[in-house]
C-alpha positions as CSV (number, residue, x, y, z in Angstrom):
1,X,25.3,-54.3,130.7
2,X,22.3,-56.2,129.2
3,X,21.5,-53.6,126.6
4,X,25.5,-54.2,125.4
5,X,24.9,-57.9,125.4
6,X,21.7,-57.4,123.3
7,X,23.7,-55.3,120.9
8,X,26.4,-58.3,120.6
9,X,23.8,-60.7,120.3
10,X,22.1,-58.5,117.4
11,X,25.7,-57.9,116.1
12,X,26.5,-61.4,116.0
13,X,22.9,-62.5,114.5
14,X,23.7,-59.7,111.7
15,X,27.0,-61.3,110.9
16,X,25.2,-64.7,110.5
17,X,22.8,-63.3,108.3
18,X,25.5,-61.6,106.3
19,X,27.4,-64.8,106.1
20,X,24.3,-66.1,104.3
21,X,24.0,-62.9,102.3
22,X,27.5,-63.4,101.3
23,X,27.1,-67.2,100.5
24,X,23.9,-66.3,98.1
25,X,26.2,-64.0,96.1
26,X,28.2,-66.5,95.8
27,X,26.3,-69.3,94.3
28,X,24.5,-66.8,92.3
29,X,27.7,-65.6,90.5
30,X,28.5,-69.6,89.7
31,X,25.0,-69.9,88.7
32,X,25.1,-66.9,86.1
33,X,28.6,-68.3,85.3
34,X,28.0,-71.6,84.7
35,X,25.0,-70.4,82.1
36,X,26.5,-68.3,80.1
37,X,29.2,-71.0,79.3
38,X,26.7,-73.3,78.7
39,X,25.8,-73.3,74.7
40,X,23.2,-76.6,75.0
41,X,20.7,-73.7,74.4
42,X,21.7,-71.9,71.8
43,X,22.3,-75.0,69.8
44,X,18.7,-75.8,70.1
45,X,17.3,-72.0,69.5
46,X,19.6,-72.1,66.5
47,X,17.6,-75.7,65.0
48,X,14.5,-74.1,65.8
49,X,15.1,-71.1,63.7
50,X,15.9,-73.3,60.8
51,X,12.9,-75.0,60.9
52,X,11.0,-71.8,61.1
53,X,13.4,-70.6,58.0
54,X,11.7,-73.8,56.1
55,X,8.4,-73.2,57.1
56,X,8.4,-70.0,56.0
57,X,9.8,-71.3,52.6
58,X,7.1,-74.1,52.2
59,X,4.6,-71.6,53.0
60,X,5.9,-68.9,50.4
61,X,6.1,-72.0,47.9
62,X,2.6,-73.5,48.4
63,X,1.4,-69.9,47.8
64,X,2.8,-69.5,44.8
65,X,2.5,-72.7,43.4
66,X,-1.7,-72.5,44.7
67,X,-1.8,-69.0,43.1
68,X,-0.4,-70.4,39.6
69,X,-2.5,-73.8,39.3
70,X,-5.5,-71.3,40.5
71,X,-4.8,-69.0,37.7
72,X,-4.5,-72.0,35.4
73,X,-7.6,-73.5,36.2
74,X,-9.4,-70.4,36.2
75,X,-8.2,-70.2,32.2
76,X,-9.2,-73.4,31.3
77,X,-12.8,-72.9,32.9
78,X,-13.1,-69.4,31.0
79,X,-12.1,-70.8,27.8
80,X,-13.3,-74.9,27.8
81,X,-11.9,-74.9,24.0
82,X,-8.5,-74.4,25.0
83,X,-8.7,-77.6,27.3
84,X,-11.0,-79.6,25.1
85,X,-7.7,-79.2,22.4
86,X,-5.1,-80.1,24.9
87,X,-7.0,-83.9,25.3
């Protein structure tokens, strides 16, 4: 008799903590629902690579523009006659 009332008491205190189990699920599934509708994100990731795009392109930019005055200088300090004419 008091081993049978144990077992409902365990039986009972299982269904409880399925119950809470269950409820988890639950408010997991909205949770995962509710962010992938949510775009707020993506809208920012999407800024954020077009700023990187422009970096990029201001980097590749400088570097050319560095490597082209450096090659110019470099001409005008091998040959000072050519920039003595240009004055």
């Amino acid at each position: 008799m008091v081993a049978v009332r144990v077992e409902q008491q365990q039986a009972g205190t299982n269904q409880e903590l399925f119950k809470h189990v269950d409820l988890g699920v639950t408010k997991m599934k909205n949770l995962v629902s509710r962010f992938m509708k949510d775009e707020s994100g993506a809208t920012a990731i999407e800024y954020g690579l077009i700023a990187s795009l422009i970096g990029v392109a201001i980097i590749a930019g400088a570097t050319a523009l560095g490597t082209a005055l450096d090659d110019t200088f470099q001409g005008v300090a091998d040959n000072p006659a050519m920039g003595a004419a240009a004055e």
